[in-house]
DSSP file (Angstrom, degrees, kcal/mol; ACC not computed):
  #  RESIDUE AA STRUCTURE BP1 BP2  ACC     N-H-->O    O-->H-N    N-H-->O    O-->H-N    TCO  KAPPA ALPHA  PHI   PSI    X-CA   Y-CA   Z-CA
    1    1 A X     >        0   0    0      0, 0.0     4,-0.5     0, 0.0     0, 0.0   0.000 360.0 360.0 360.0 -38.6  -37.4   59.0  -18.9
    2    2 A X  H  >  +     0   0    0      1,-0.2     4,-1.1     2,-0.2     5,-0.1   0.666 360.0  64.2 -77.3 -19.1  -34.5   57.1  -16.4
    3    3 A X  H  > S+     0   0    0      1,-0.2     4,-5.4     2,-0.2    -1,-0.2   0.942 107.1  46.2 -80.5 -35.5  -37.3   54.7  -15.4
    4    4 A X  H  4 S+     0   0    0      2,-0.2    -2,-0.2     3,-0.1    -1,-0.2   0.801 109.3  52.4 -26.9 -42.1  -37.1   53.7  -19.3
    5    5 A X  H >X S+     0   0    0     -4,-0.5     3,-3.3     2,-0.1     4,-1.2   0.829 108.5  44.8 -85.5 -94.7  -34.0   53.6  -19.2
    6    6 A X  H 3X S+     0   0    0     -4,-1.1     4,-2.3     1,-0.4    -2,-0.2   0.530 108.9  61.1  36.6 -72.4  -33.7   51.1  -16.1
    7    7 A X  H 3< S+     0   0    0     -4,-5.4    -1,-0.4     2,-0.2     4,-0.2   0.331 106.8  43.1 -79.6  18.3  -36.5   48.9  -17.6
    8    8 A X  H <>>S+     0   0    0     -3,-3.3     4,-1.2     3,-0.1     5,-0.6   0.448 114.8  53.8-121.2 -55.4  -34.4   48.1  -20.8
    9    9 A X  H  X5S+     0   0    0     -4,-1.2     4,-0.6     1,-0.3     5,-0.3   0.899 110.9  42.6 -61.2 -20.0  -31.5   47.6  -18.7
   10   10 A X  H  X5S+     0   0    0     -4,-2.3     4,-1.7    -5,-0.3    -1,-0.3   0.844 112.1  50.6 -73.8 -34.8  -33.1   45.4  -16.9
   11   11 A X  H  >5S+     0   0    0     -3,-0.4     4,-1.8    -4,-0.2     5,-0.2   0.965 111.6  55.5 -34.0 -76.5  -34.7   43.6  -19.8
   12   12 A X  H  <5S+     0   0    0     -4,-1.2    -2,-0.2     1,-0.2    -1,-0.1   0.522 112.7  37.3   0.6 -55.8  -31.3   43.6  -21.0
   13   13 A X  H >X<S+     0   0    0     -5,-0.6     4,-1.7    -4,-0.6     3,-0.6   0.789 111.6  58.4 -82.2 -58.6  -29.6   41.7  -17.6
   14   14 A X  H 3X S+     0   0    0     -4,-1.7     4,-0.7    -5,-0.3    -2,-0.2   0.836 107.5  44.9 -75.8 -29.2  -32.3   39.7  -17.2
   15   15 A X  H 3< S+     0   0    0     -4,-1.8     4,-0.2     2,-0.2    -1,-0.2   0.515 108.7  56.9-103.6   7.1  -31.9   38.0  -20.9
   16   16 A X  H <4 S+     0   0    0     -3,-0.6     4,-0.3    -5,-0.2    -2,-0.2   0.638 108.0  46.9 -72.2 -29.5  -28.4   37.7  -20.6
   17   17 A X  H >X S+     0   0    0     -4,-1.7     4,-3.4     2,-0.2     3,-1.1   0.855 118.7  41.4 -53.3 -48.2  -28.9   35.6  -17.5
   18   18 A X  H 3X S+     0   0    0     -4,-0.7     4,-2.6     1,-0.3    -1,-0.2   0.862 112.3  48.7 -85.1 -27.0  -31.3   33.8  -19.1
   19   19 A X  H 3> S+     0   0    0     -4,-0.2     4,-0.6     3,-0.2    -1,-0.3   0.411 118.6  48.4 -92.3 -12.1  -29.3   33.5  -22.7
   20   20 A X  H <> S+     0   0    0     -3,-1.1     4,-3.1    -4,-0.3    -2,-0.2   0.735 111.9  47.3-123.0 -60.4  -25.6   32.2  -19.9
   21   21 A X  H  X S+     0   0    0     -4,-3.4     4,-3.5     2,-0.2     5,-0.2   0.993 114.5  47.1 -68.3 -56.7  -27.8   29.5  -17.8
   22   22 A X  H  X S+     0   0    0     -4,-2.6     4,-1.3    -5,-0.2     5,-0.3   0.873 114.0  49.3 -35.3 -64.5  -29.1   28.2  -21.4
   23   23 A X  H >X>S+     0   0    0     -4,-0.6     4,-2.5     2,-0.3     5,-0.5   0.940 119.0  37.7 -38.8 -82.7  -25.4   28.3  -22.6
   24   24 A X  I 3X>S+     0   0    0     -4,-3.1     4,-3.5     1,-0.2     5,-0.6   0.808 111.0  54.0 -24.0 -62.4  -24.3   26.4  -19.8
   25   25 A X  I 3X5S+     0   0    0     -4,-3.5     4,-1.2     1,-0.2    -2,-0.3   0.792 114.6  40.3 -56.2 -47.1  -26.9   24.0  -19.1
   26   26 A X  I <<5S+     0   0    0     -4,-1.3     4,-0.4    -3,-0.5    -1,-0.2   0.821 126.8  33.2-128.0 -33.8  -26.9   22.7  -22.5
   27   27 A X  I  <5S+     0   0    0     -4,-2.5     3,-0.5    -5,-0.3    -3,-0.2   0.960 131.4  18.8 -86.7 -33.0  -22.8   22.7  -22.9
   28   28 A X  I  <<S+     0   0    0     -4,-3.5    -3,-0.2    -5,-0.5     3,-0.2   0.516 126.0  44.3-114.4   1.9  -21.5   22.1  -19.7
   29   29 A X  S  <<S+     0   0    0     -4,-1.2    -1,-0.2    -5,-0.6    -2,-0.1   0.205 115.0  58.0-120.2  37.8  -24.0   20.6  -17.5
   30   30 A X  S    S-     0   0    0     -3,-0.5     2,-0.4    -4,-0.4    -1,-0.2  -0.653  78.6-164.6-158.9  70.2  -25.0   18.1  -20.6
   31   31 A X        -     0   0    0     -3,-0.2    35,-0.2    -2,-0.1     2,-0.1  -0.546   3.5-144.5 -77.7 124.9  -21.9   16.3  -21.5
   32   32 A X        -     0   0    0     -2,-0.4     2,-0.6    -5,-0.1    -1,-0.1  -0.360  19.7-110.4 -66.9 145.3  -21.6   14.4  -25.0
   33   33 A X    >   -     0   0    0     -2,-0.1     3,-1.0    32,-0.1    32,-0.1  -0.850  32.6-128.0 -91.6 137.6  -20.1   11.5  -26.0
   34   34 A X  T 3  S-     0   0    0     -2,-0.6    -1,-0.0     1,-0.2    -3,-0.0  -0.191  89.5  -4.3 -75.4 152.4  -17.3   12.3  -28.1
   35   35 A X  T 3  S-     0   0    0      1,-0.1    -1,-0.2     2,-0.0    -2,-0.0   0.602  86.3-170.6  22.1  44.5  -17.8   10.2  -31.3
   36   36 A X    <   -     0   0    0     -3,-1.0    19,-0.2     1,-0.1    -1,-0.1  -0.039  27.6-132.6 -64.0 151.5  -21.1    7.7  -30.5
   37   37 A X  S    S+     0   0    0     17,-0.9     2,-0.5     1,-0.2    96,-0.2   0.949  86.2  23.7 -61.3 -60.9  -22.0    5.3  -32.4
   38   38 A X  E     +A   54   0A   0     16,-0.7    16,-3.3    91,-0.1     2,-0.3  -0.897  66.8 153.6-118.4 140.3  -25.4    6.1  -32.6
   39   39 A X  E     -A   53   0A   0     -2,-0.5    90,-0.3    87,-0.4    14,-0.2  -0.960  11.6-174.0-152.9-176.9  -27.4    9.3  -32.1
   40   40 A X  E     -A   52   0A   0     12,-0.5    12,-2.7    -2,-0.3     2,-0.5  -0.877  12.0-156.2 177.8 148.4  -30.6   11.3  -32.8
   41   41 A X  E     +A   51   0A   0     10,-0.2     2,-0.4    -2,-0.2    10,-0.2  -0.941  19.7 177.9-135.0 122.7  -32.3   14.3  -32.4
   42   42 A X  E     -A   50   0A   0      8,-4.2     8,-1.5    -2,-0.5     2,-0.7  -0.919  23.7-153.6-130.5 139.6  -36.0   14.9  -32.6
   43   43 A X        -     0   0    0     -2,-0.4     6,-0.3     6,-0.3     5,-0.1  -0.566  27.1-144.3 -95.5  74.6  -38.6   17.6  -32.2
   44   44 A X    >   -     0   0    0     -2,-0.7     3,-2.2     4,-0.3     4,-0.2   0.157  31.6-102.6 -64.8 168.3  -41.8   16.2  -31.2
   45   45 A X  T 3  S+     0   0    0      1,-0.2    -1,-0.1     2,-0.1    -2,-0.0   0.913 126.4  63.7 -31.4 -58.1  -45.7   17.7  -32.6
   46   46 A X  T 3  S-     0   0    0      1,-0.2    -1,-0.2    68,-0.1    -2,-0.1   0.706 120.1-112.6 -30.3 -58.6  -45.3   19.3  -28.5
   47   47 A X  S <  S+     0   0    0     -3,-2.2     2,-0.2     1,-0.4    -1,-0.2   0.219  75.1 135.5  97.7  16.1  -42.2   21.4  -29.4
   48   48 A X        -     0   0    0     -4,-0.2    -1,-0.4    22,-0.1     2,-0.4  -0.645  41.2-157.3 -94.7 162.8  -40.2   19.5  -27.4
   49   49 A X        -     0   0    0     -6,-0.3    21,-0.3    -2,-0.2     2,-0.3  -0.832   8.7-174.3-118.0 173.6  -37.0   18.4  -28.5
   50   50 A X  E     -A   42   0A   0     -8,-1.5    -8,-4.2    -2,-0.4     2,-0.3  -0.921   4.1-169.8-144.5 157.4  -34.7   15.3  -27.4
   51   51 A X  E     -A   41   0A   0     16,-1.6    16,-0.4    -2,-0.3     2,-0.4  -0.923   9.1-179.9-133.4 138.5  -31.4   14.3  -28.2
   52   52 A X  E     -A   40   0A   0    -12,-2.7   -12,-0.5    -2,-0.3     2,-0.5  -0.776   8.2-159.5-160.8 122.9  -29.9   11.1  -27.3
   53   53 A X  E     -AB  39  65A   0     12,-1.8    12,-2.9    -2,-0.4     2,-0.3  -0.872   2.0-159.0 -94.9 134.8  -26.6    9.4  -27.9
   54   54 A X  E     -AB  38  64A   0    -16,-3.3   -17,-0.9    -2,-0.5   -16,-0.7  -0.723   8.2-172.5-109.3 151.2  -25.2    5.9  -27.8
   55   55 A X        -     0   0    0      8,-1.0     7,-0.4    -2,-0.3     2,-0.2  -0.899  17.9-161.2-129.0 154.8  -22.0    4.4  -27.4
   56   56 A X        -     0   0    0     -2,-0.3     2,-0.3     5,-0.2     5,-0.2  -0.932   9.6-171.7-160.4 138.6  -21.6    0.6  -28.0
   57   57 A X  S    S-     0   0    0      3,-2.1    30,-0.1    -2,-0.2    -2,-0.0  -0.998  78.7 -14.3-146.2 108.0  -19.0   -2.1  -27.0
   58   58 A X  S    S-     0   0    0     -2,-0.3    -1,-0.1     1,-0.2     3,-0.1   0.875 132.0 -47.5  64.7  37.0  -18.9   -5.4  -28.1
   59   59 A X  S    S+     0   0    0      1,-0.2     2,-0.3    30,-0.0    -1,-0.2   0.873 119.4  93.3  55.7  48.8  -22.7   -5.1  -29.5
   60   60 A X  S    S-     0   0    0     29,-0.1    -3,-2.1    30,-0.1     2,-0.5  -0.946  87.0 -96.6-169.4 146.3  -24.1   -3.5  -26.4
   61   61 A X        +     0   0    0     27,-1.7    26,-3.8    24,-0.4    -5,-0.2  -0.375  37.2 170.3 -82.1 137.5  -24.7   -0.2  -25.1
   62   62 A X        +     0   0    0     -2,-0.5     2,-0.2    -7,-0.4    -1,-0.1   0.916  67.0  16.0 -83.1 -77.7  -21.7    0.9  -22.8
   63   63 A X        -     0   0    0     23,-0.1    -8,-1.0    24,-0.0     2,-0.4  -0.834  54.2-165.8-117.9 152.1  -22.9    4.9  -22.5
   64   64 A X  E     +B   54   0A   0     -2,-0.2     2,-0.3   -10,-0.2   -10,-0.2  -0.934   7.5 175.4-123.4 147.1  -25.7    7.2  -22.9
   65   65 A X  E     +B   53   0A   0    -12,-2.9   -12,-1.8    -2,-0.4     2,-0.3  -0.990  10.1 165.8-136.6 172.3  -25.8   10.6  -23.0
   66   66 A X        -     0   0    0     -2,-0.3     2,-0.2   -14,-0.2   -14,-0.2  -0.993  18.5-160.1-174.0 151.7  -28.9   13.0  -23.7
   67   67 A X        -     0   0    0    -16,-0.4   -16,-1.6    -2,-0.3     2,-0.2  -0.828  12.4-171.7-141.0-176.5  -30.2   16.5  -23.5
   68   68 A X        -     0   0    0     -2,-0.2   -18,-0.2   -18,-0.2     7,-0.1  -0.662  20.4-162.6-175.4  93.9  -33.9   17.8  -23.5
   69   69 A X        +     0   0    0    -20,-0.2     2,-0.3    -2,-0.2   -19,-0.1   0.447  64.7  99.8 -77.2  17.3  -35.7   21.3  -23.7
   70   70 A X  S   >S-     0   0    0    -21,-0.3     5,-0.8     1,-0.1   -22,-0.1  -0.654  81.6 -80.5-127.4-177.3  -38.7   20.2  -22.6
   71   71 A X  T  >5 -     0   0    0     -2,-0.3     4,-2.1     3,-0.2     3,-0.4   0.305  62.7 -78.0 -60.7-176.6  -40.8   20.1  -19.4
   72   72 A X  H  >>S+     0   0    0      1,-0.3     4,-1.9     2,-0.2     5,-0.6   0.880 131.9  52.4  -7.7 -88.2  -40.1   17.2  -16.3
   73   73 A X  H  >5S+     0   0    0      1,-0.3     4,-2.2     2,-0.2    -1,-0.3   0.718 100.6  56.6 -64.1 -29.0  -41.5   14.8  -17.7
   74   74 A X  H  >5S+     0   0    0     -3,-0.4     4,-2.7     2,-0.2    -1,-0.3   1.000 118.7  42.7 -32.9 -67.2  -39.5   15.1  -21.4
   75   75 A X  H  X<S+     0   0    0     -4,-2.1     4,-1.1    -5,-0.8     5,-0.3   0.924 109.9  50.5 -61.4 -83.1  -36.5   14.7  -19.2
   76   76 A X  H  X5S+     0   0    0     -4,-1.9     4,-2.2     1,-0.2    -1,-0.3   0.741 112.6  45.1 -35.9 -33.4  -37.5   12.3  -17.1
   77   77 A X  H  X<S+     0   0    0     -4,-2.2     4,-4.2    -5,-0.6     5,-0.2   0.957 116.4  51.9 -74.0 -50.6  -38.8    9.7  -20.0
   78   78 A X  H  X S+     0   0    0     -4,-2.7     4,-1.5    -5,-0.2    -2,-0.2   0.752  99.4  57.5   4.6 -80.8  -35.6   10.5  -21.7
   79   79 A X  H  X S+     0   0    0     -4,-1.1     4,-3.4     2,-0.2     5,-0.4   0.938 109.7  48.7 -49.9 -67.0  -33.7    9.7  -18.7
   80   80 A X  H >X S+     0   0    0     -4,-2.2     4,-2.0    -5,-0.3     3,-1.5   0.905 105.0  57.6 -52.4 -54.0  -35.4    5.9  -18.8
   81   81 A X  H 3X S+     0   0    0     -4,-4.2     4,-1.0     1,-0.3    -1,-0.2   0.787 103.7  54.5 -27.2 -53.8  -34.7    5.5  -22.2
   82   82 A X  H >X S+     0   0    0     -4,-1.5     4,-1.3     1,-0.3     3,-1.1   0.938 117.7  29.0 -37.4 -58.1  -31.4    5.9  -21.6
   83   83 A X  H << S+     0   0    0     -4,-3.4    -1,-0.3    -3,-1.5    -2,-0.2   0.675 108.7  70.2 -97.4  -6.9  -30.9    3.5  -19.0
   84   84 A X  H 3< S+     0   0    0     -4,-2.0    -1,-0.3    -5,-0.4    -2,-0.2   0.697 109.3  40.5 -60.3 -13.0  -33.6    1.3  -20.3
   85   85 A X  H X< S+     0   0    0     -3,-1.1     3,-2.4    -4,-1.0   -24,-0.4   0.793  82.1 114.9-111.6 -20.4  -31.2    0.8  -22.9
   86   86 A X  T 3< S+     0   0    0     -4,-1.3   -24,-0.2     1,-0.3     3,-0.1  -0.333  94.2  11.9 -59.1 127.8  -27.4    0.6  -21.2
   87   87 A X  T 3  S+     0   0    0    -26,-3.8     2,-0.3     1,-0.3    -1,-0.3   0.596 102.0 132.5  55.7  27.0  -26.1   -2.9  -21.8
   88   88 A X    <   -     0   0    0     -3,-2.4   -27,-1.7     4,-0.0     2,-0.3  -0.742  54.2-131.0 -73.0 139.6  -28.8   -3.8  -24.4
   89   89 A X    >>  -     0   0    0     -2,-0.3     3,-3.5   -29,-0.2     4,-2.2  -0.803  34.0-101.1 -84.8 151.8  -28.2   -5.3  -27.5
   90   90 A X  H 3> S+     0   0    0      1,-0.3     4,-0.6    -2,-0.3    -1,-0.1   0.593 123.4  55.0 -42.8 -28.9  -30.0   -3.7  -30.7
   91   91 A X  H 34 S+     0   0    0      2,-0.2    -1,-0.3     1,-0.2     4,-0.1   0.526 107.8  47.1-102.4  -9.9  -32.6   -6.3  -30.6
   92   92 A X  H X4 S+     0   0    0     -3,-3.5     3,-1.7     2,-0.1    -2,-0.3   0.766 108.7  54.9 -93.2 -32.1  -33.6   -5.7  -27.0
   93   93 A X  H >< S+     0   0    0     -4,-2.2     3,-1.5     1,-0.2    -2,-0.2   0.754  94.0  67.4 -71.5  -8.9  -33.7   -2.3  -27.5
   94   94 A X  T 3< S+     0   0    0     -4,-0.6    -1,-0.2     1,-0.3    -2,-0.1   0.780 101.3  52.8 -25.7 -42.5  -36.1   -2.8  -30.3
   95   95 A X  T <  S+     0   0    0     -3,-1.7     2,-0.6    -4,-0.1    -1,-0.3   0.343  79.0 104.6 -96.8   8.4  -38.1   -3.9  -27.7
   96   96 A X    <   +     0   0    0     -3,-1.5     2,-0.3    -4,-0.1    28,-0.1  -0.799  51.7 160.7 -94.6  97.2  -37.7   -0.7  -25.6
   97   97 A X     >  -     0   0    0     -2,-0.6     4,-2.2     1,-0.1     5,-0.2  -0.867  55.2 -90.5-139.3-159.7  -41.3    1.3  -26.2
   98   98 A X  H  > S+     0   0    0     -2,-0.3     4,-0.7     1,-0.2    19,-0.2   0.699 119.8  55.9 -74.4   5.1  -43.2    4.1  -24.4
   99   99 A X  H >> S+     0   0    0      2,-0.2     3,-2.7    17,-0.2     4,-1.5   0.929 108.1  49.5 -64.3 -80.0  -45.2    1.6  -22.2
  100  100 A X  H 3> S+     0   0    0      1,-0.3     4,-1.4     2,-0.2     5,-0.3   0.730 112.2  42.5 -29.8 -45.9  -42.4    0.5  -21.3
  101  101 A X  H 3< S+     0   0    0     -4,-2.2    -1,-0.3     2,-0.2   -20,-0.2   0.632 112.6  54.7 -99.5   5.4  -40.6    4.1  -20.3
  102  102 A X  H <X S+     0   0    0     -3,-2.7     4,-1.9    -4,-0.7    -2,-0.2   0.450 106.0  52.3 -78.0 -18.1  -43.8    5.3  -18.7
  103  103 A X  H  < S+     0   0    0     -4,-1.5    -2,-0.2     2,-0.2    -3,-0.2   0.820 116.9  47.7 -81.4 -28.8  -43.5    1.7  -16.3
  104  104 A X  T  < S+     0   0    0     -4,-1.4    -1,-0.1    -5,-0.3    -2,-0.1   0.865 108.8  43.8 -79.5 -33.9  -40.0    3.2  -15.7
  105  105 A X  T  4 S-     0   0    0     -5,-0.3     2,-0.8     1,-0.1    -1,-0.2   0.952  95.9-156.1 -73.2 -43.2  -40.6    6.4  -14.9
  106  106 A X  S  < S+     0   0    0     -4,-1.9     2,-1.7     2,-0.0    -1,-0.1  -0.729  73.1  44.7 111.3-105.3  -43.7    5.2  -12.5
  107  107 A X        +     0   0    0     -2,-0.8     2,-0.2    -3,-0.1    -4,-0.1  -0.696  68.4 151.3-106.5 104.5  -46.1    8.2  -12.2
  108  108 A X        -     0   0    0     -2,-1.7     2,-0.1    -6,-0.2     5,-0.1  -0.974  39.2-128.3-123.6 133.2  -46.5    9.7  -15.6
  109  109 A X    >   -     0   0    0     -2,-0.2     3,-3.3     1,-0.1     4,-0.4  -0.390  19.4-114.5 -89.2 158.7  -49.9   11.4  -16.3
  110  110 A X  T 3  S+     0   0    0      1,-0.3     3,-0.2     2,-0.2    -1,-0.1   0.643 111.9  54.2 -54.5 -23.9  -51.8   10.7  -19.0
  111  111 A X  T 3  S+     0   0    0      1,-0.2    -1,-0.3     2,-0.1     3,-0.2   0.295 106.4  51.3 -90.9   2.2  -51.5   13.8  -20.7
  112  112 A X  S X> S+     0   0    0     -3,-3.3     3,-2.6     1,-0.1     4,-0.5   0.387  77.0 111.1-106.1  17.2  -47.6   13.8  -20.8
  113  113 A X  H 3>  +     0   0    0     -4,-0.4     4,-1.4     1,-0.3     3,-0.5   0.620  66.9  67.6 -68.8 -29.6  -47.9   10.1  -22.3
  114  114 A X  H 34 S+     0   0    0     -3,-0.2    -1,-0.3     1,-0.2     4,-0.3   0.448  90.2  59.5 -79.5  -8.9  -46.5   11.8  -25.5
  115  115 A X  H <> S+     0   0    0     -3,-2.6     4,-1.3     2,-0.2    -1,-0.2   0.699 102.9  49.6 -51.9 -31.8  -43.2   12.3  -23.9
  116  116 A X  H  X S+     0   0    0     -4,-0.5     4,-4.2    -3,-0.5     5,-0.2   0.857 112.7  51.0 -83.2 -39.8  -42.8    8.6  -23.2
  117  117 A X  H  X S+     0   0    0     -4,-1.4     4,-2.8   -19,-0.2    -1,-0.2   0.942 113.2  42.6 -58.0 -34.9  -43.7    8.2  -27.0
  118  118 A X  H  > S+     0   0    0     -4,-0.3     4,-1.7     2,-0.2     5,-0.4   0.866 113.1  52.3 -90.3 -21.9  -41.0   10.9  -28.2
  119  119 A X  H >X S+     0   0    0     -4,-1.3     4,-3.2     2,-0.2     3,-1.7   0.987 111.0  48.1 -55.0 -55.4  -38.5    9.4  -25.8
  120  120 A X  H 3X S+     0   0    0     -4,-4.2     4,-1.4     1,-0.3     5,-0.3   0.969 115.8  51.7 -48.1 -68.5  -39.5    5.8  -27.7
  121  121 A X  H 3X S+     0   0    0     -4,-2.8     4,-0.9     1,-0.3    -1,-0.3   0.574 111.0  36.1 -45.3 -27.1  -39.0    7.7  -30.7
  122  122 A X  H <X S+     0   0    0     -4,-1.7     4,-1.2    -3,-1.7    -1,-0.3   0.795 112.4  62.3-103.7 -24.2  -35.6    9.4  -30.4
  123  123 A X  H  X S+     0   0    0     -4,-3.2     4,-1.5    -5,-0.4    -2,-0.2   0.888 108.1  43.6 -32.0 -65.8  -34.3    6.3  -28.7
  124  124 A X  H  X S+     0   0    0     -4,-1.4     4,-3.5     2,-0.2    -1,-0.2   0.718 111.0  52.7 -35.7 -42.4  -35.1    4.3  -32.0
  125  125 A X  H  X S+     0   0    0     -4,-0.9     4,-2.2    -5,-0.3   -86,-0.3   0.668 109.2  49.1 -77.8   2.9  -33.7    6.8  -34.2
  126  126 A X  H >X S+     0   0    0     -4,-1.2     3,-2.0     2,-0.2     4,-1.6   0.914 114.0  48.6 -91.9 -70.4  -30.5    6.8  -32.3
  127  127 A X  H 3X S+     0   0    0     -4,-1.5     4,-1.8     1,-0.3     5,-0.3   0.765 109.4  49.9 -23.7 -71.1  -30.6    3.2  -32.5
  128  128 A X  H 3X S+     0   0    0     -4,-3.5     4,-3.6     1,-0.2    -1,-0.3   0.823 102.4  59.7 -23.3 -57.5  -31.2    3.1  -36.1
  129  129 A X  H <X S+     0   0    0     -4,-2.2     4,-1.9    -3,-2.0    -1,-0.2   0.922 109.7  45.5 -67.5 -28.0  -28.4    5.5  -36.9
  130  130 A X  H  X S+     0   0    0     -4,-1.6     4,-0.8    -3,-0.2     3,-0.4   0.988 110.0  52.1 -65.2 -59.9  -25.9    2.8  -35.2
  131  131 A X  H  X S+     0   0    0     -4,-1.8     4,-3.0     1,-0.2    -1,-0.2   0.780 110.0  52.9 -75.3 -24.5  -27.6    0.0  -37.0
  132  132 A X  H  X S+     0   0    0     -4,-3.6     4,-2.7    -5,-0.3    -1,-0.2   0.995 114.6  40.8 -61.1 -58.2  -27.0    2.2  -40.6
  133  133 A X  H  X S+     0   0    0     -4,-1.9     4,-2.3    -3,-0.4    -2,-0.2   0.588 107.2  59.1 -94.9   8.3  -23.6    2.6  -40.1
  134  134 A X  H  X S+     0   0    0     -4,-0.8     4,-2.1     2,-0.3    -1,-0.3   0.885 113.5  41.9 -51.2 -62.0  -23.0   -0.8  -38.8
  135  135 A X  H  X S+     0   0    0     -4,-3.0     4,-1.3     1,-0.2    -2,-0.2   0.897 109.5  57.9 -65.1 -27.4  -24.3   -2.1  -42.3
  136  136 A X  H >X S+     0   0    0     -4,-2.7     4,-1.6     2,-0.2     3,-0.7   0.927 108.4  45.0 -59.5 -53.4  -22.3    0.7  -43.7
  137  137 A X  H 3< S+     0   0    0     -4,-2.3     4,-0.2     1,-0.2    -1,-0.2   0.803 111.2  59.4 -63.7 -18.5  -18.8   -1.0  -42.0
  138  138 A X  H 3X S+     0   0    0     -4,-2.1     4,-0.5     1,-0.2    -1,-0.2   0.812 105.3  43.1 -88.5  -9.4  -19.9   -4.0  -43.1
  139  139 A X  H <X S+     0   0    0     -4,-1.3     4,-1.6    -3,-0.7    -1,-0.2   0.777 106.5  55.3 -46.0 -55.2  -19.9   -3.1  -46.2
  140  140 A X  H  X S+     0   0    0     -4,-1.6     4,-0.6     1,-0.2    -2,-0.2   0.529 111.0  50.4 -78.5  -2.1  -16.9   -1.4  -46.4
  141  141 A X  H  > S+     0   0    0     -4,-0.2     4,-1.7     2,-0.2    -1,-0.2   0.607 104.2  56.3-118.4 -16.6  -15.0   -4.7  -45.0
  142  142 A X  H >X S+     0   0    0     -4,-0.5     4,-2.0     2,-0.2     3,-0.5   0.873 107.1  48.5 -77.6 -70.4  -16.5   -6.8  -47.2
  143  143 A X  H 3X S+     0   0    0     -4,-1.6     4,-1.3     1,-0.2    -2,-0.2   0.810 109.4  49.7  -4.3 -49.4  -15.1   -4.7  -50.2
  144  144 A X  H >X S+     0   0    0     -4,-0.6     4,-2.3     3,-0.2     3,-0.7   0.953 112.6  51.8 -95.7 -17.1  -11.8   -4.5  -49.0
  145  145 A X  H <X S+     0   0    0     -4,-1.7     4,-1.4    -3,-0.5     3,-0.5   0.931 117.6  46.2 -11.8 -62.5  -12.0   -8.9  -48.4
  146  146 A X  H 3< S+     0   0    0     -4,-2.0    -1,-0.2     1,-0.4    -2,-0.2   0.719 114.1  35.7 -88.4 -25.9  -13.0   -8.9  -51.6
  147  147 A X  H X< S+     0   0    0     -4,-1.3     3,-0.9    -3,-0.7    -1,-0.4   0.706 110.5  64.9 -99.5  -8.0  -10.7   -6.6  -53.4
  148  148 A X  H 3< S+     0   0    0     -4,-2.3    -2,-0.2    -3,-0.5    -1,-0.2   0.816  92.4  66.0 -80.3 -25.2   -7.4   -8.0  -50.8
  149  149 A X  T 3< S+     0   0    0     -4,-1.4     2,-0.4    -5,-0.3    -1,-0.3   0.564  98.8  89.9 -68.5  10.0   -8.2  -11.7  -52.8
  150  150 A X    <   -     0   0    0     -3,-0.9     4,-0.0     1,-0.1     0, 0.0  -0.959  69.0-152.0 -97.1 111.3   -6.7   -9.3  -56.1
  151  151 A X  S    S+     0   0    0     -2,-0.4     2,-0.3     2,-0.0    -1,-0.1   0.418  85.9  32.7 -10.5 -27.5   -3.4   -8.7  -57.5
  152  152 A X  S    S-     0   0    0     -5,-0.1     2,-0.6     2,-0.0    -2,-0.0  -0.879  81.0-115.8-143.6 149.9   -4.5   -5.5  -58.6
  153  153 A X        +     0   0    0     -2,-0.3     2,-0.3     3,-0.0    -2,-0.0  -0.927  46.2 172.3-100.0 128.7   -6.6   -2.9  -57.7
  154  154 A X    >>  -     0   0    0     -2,-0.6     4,-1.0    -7,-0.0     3,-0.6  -0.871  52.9 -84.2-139.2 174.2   -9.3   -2.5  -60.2
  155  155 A X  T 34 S+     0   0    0     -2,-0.3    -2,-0.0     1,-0.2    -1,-0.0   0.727 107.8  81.4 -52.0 -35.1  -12.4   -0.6  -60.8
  156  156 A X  T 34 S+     0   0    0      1,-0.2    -1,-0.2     2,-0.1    -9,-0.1   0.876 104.8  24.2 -26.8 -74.5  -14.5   -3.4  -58.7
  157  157 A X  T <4 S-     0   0    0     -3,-0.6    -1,-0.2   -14,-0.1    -2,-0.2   0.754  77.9-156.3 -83.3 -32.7  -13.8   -2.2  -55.3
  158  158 A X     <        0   0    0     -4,-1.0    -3,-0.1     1,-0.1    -2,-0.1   0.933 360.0 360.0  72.5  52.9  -13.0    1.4  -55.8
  159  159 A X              0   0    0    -16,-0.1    -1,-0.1    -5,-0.1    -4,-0.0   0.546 360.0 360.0-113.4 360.0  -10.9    1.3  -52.3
């Protein structure tokens, strides 16, 4: 009976350790940028996930920051994306795809090849979301142009 006991405490221990490092690693050793411009988070077919954030200054990316639960090579395509894309403009990073982050990474095997492809992927969607809410401020600036040529505020601009 005590060795019972023992092996649940140890069970116990051993997935608090594990349940701490997780907790850590993903808040403190995987720092965000507070408000980015663009981000995304994606699960690829694999089970892997990636995360990636953008910041952008003056229509180019300033910082990236990114997290990843999945094996080496996740991270490591990741990783290029990232910096394949710092100080890109939207329309070179179009051009950012997993050829491209497997040439960066160097020796990627053929069977993780779908890491460089879910890197390509969350890369784009981060992108994407900056280019939505880009059209979304330009929106919103034309509106109030439109509605500052008015005397009046009326139903037009709704600002």
């Amino acid at each position: 009976m005590p060795e019972i006991k023992v092996i649940i405490l140890g069970g116990v221990v051993l997935a608090s350790i594990v349940g701490l490092w997780a907790f850590i690693h993903y808040i403190f050793l995987n720092p965000k940028i507070e408000e980015p411009d663009g981000k995304a988070r994606i699960t690829g077919s694999c089970g892997d996930t990636m995360e990636l954030y953008l910041k952008f200054k003056d229509g180019r990316v300033v910082d990236t920051s990114y997290w990843t639960d999945g094996c080496t090579y996740s991270f490591n395509c990741l990783v290029a994306a990232a910096d394949l894309a710092k100080g890109k403009t939207p329309e070179e990073i179009i051009e950012i795809d997993a050829e491209k982050i497997k040439e960066y990474v160097g020796d990627l095997p053929s069977d993780h090849f779908h890491c460089a492809k879910l890197a390509e992927e969350t890369l784009q969607a981060a992108l994407d979301d900056y280019m939505k809410k880009l059209i979304r401020q330009e929106k919103e600036m034309k509106k109030l142009e439109e509605c500052s040529l008015c005397d009046k505020c009326c139903d037009k601009c709704k600002v």
